[in-house]
Backbone as ProteinMPNN parsed JSONL, in Angstrom:
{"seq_chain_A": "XXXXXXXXXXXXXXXXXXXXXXXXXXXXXXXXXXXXXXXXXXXXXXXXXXXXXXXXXXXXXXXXXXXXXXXXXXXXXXXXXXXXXXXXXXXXXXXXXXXXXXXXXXXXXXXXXXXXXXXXXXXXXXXXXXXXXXXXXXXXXXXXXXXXXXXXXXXXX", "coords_chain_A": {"N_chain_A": [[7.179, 25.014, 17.111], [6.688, 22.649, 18.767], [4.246, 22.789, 18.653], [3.551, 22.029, 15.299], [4.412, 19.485, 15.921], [3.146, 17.53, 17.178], [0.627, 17.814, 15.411], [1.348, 16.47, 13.834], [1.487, 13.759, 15.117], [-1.443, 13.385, 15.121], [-4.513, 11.962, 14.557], [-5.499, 11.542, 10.958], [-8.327, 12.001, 8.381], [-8.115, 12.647, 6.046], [-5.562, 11.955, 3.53], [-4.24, 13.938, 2.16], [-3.806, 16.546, 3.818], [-2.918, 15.307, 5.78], [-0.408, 14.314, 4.848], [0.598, 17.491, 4.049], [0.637, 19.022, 6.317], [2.852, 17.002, 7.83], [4.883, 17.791, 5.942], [4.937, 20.397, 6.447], [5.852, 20.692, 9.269], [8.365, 18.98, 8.709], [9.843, 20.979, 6.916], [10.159, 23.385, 8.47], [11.185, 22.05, 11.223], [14.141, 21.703, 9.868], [15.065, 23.662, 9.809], [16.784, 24.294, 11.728], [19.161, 22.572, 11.42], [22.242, 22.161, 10.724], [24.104, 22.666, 7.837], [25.734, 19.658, 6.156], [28.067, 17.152, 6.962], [31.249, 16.819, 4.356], [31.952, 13.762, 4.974], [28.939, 13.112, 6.096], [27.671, 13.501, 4.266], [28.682, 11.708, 2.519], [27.82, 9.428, 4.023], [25.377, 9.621, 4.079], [24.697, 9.305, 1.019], [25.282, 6.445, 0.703], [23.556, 5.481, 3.129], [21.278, 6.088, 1.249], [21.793, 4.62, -0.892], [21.574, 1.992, -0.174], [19.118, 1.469, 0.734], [17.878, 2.163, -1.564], [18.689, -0.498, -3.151], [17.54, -2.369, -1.106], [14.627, -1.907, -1.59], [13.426, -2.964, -3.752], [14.061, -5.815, -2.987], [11.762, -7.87, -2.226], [9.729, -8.839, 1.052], [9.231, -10.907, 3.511], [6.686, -11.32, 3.999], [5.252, -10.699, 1.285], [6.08, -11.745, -0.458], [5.048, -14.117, 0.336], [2.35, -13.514, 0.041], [2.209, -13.225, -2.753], [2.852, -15.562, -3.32], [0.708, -16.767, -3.074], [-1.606, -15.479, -4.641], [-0.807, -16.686, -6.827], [-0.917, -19.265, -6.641], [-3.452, -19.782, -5.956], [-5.534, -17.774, -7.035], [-4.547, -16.877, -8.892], [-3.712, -19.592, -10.811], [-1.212, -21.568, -12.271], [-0.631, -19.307, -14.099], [-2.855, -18.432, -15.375], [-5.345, -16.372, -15.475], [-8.044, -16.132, -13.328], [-11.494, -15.956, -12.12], [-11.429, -15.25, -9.647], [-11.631, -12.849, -6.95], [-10.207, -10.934, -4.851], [-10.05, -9.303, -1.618], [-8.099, -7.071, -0.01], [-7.229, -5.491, 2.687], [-5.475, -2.945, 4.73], [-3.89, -0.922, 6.942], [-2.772, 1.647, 6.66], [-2.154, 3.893, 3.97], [0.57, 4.883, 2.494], [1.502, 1.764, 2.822], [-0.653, 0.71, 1.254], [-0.289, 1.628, -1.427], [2.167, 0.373, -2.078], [1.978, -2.036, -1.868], [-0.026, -1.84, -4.328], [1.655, -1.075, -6.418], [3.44, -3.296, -6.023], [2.17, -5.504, -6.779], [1.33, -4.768, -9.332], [3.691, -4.628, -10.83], [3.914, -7.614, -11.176], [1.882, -7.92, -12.626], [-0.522, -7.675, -12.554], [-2.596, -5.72, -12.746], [-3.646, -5.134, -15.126], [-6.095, -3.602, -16.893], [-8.993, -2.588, -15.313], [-8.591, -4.37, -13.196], [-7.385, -4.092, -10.76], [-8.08, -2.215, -8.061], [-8.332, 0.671, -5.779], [-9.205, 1.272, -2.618], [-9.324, 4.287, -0.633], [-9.29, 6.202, 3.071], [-9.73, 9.297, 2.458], [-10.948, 9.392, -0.37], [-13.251, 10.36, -2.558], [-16.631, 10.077, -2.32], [-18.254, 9.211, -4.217], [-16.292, 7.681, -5.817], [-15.685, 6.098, -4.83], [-17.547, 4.756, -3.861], [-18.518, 3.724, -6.702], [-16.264, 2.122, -7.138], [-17.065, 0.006, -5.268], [-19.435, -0.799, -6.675], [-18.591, -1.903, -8.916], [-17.512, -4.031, -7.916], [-19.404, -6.117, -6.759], [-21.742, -6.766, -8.179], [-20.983, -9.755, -9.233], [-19.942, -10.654, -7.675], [-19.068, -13.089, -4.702], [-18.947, -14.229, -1.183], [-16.685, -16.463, -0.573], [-15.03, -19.14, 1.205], [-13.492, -21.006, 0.328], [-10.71, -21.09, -0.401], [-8.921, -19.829, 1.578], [-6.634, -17.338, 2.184], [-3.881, -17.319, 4.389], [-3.526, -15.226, 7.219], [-2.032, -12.289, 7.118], [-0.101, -10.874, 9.287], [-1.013, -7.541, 9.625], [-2.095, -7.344, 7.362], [-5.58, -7.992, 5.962], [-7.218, -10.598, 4.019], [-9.029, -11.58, 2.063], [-10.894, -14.026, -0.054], [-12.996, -13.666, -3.186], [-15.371, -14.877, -4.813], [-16.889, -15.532, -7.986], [-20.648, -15.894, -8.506]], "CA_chain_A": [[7.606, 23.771, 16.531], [6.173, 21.896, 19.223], [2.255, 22.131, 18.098], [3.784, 20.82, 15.055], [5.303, 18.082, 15.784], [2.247, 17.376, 17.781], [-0.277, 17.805, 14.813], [1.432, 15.115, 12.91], [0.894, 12.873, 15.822], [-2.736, 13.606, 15.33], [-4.986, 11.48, 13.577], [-5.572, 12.13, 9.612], [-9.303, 11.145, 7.989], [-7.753, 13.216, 4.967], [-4.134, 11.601, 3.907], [-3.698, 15.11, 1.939], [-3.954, 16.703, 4.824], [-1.427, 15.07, 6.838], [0.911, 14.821, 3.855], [0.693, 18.86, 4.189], [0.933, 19.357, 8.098], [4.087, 16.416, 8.02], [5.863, 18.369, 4.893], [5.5, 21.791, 6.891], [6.777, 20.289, 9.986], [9.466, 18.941, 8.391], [10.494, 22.309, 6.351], [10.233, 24.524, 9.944], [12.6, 21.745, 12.251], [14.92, 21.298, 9.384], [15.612, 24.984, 9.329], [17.632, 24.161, 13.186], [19.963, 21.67, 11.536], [23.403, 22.822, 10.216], [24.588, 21.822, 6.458], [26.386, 18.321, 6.658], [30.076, 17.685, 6.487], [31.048, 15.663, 3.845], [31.655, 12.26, 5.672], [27.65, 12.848, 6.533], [27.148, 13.77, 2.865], [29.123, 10.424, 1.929], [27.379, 8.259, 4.657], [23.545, 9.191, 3.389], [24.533, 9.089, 0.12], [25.525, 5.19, 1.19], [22.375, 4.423, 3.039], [20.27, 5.551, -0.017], [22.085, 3.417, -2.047], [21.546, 0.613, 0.577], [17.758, 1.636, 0.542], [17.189, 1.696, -3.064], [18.455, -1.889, -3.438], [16.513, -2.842, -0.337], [13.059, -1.57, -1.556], [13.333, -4.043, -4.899], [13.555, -7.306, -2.619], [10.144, -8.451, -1.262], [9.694, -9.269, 2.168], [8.486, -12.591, 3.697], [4.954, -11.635, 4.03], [4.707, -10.029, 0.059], [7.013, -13.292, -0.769], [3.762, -15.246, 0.541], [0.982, -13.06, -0.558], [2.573, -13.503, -3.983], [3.101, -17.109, -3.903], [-0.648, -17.486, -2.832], [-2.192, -15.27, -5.356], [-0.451, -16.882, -7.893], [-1.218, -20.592, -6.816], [-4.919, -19.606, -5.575], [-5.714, -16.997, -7.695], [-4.296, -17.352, -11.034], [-3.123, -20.776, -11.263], [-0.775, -21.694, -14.07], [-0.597, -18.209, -15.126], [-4.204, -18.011, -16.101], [-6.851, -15.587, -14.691], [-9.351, -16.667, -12.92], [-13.072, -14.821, -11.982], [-11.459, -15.221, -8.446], [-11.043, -11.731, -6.511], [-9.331, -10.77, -3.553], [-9.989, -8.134, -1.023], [-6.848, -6.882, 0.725], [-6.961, -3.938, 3.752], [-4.601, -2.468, 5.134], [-3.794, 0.704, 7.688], [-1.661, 2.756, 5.994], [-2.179, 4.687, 2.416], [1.384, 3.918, 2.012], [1.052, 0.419, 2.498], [-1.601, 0.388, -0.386], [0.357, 2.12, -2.633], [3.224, -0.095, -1.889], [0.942, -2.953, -2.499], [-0.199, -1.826, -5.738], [3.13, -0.965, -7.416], [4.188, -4.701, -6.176], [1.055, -6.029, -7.603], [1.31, -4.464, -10.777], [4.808, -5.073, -10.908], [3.37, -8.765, -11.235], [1.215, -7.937, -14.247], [-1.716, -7.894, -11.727], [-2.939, -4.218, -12.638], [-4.557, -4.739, -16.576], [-7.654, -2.419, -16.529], [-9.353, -1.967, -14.144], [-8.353, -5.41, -12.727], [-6.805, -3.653, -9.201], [-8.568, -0.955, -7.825], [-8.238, 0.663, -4.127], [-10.408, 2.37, -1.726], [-8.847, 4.567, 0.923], [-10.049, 7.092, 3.49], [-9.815, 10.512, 1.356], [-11.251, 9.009, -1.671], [-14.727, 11.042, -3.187], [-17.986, 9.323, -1.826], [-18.682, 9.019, -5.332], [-15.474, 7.498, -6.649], [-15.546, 4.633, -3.823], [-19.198, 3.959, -4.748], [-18.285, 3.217, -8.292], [-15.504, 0.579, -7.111], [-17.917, -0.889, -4.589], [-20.805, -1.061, -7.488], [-17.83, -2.808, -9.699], [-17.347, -5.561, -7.349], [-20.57, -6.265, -5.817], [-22.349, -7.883, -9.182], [-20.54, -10.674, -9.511], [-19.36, -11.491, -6.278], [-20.009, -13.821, -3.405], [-18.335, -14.296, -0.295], [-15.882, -17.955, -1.013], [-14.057, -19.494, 1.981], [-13.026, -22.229, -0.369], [-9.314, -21.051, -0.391], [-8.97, -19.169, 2.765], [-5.568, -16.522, 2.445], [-3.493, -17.543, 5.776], [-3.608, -14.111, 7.224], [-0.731, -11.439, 6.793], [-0.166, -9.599, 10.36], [-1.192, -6.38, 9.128], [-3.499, -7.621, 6.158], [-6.485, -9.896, 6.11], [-7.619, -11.006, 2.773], [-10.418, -12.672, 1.756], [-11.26, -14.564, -1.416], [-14.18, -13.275, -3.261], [-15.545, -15.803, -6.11], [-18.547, -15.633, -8.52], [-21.528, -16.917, -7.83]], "C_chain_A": [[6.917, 22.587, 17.233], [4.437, 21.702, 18.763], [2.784, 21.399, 16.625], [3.74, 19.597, 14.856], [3.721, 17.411, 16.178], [0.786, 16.994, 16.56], [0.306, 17.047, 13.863], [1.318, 14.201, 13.595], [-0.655, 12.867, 15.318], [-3.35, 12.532, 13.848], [-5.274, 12.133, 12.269], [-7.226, 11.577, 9.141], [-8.433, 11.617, 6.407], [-6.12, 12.766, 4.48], [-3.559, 13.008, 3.197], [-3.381, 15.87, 2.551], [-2.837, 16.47, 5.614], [-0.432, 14.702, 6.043], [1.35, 16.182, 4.163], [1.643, 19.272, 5.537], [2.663, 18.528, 8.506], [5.144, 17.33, 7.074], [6.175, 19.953, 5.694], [6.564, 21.706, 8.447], [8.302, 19.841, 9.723], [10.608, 20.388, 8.016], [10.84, 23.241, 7.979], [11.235, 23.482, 10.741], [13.781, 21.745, 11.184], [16.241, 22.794, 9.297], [17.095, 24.987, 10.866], [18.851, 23.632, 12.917], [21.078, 22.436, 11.125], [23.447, 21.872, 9.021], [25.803, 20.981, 6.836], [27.267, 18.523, 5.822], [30.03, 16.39, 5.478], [31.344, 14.143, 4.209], [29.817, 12.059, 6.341], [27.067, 12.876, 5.25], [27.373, 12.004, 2.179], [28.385, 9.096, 2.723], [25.757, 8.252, 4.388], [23.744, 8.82, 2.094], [24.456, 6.56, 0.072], [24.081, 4.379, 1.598], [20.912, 4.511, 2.059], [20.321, 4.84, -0.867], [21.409, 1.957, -1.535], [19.843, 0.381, 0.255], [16.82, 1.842, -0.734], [17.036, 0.432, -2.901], [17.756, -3.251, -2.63], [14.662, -2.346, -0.663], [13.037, -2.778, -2.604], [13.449, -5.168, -4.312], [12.289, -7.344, -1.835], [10.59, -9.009, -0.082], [9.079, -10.362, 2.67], [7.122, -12.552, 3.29], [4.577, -11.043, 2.194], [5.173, -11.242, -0.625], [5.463, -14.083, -0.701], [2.348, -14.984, 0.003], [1.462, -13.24, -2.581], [2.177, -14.785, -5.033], [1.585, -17.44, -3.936], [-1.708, -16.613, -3.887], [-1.302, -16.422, -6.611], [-0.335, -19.099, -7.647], [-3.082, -20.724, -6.479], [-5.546, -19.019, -6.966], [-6.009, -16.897, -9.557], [-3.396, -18.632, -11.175], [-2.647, -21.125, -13.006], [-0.65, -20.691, -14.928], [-1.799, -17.601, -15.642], [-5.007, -17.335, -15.313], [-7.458, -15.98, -14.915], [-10.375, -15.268, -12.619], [-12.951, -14.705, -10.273], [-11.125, -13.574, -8.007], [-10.824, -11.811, -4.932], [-9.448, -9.309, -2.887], [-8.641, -8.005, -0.039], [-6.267, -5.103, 1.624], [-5.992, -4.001, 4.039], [-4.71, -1.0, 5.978], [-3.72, 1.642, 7.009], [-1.768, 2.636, 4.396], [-0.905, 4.239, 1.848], [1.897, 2.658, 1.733], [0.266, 0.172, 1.38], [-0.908, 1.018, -1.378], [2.015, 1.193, -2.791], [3.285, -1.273, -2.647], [1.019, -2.886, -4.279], [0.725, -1.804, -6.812], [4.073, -2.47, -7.113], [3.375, -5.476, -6.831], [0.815, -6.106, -9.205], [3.095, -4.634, -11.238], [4.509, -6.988, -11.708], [2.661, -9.376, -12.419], [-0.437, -8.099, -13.572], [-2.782, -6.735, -11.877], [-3.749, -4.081, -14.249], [-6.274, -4.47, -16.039], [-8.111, -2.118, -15.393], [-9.201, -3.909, -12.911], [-7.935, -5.515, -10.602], [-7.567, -2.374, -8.755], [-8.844, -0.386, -6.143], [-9.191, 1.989, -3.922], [-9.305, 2.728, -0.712], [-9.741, 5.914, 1.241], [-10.465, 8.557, 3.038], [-10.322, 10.288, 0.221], [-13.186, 9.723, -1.456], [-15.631, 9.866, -3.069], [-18.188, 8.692, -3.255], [-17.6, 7.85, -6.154], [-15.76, 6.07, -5.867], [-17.065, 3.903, -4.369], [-19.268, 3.17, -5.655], [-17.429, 1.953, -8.185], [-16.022, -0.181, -6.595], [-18.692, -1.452, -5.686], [-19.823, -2.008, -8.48], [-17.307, -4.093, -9.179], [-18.531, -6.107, -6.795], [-20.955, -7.667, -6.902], [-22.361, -9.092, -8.943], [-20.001, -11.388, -8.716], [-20.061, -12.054, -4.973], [-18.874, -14.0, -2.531], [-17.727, -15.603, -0.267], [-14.448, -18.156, 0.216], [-12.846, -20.625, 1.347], [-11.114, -22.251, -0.297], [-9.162, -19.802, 0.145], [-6.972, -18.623, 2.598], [-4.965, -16.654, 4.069], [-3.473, -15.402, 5.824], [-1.858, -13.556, 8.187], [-0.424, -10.652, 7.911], [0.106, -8.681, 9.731], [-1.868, -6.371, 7.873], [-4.067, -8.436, 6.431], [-6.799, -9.493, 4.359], [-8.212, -11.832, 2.77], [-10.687, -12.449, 0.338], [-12.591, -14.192, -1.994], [-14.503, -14.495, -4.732], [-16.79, -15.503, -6.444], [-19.035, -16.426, -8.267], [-22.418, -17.175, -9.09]], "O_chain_A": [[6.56, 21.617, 16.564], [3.732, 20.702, 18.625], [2.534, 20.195, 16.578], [3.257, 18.852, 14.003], [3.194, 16.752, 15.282], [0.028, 16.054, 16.799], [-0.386, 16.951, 12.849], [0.937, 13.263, 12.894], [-0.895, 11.679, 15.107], [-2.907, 12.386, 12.709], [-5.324, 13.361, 12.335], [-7.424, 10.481, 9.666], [-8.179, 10.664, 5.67], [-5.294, 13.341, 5.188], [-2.431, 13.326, 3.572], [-2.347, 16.347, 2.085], [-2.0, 17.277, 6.019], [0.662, 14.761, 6.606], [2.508, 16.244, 4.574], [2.805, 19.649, 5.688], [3.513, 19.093, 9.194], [6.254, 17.546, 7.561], [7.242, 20.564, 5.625], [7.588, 22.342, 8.696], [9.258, 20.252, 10.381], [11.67, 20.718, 8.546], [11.979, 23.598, 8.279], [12.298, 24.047, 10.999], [14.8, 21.813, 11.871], [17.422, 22.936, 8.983], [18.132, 25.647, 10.813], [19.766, 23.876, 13.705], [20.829, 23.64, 11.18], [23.04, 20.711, 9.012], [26.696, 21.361, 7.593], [27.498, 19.211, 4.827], [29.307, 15.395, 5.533], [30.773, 13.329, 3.483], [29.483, 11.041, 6.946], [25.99, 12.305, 5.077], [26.544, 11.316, 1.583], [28.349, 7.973, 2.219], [25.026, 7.263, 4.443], [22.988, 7.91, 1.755], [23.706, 5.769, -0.498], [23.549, 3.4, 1.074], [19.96, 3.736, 1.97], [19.417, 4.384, -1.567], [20.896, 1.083, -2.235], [19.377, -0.607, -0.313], [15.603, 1.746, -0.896], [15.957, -0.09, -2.622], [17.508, -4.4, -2.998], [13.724, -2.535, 0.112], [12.483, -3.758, -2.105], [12.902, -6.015, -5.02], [12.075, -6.709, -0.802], [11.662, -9.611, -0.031], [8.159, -10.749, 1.949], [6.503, -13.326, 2.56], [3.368, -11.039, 1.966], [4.406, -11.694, -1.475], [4.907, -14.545, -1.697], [1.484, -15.786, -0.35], [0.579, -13.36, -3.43], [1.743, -15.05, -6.154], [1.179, -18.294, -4.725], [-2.806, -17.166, -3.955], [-2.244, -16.79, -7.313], [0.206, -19.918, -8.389], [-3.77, -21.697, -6.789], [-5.982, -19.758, -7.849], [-6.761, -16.87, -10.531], [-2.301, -18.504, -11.722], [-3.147, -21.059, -14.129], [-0.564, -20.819, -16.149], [-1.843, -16.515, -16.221], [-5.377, -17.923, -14.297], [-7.852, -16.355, -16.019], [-10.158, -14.07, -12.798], [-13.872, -14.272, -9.58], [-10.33, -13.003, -8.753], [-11.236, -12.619, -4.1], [-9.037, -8.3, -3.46], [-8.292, -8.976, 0.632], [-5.492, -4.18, 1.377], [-5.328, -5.001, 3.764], [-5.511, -0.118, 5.669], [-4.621, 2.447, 6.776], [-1.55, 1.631, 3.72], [-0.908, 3.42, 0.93], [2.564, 2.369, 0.74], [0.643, -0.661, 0.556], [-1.27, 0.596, -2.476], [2.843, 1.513, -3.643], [4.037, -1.617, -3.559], [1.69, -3.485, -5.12], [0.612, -2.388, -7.89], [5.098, -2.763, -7.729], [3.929, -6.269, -7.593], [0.376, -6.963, -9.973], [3.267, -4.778, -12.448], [5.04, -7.313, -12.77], [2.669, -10.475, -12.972], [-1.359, -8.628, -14.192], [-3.792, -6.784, -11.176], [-4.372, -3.057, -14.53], [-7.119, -4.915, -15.262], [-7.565, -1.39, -14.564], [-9.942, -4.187, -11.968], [-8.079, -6.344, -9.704], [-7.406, -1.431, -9.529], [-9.54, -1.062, -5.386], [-9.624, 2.979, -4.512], [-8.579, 1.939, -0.108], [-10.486, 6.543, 0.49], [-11.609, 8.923, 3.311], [-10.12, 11.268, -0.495], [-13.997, 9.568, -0.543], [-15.409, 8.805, -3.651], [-18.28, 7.465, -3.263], [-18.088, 7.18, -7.064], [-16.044, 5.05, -6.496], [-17.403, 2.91, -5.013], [-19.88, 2.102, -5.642], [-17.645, 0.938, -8.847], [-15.831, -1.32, -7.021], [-18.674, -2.682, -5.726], [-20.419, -3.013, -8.865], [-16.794, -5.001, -9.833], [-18.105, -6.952, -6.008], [-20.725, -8.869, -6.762], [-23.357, -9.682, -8.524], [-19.61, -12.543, -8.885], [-21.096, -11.716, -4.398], [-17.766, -13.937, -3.064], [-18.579, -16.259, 0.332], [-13.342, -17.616, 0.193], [-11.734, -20.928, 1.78], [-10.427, -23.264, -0.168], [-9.226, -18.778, -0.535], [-6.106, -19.455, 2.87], [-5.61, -16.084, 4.949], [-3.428, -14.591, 4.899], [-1.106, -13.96, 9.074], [-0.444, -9.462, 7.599], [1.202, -8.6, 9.177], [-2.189, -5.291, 7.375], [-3.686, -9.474, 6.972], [-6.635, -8.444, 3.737], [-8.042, -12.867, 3.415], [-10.737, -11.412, -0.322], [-13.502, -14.422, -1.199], [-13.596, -14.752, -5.523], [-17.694, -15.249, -5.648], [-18.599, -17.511, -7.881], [-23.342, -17.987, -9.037]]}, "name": "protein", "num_of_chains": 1, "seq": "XXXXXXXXXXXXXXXXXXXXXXXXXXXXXXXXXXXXXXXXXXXXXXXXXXXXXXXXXXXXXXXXXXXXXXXXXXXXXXXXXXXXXXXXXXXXXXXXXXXXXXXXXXXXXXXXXXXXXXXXXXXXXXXXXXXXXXXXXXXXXXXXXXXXXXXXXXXXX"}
């Protein structure tokens, strides 16, 4: 159990990969626990409730990246030819991202599109070669930066 635990510490280049290695770890310690009484049955059921209706409010910093695409960005509702690059660590973070993004109405066609570290040489290529064209590097309206994202404005040239 201990290598394990140990090989989900371990760095990932692959996030399939350490999806796998975390899901088997999990299944092998879980097998130690005993089946919960119901006052433990009634107190998770509680904080998933709590944790549903906490994933649907935004947090300060998605609160601000919001407000600033949507006074930078698309002013007045209207799309602009402005784009926005936006890293991040964590795979789940970008997927977190994107489903708040598109939540937004931010996601028509190919309008959003992410690169992460497991992604096919080939597939990343194709999103690089779809932003490149048309883009230039635009400090003009500089994204205050997000501890734990930077973002930078990309504008045609």
């Amino acid at each position: 159990m201990r290598r394990q635990v140990e090989q989900v510490e371990e760095e990932f280049a692959d996030d399939t990969v350490y999806e796998e290695v975390t899901e088997d770890a999990i299944a092998n310690t879980s097998l130690l626990f005993q089946p919960l009484s119901t006052q433990e049955q009634e107190l998770l059921q509680q904080m998933q409730h709590w944790a549903r209706d906490a994933s649907k409010r935004l947090d300060a910093k998605a609160q601000e990246l919001l407000k600033w695409i949507n006074t930078c960005i698309r002013p007045n509702g209207e799309r602009s030819e402005e784009r926005v690059l936006i890293f991040t660590e964590y795979r789940a973070t970008q997927k977190w991202l994107y489903n708040l993004l598109a939540a937004e109405g931010l996601v028509q066609g190919d309008r959003l599109l992410t690169i992460y570290g497991s992604m096919k040489s080939e597939d990343r290529e194709q999103i690089k070669a779809a932003f490149q064209p048309l883009a230039s590097v635009s400090y003009s309206q500089p994204m205050p930066l997000l501890k734990g994202w930077i973002c930078k404005t990309i504008a045609q040239s």
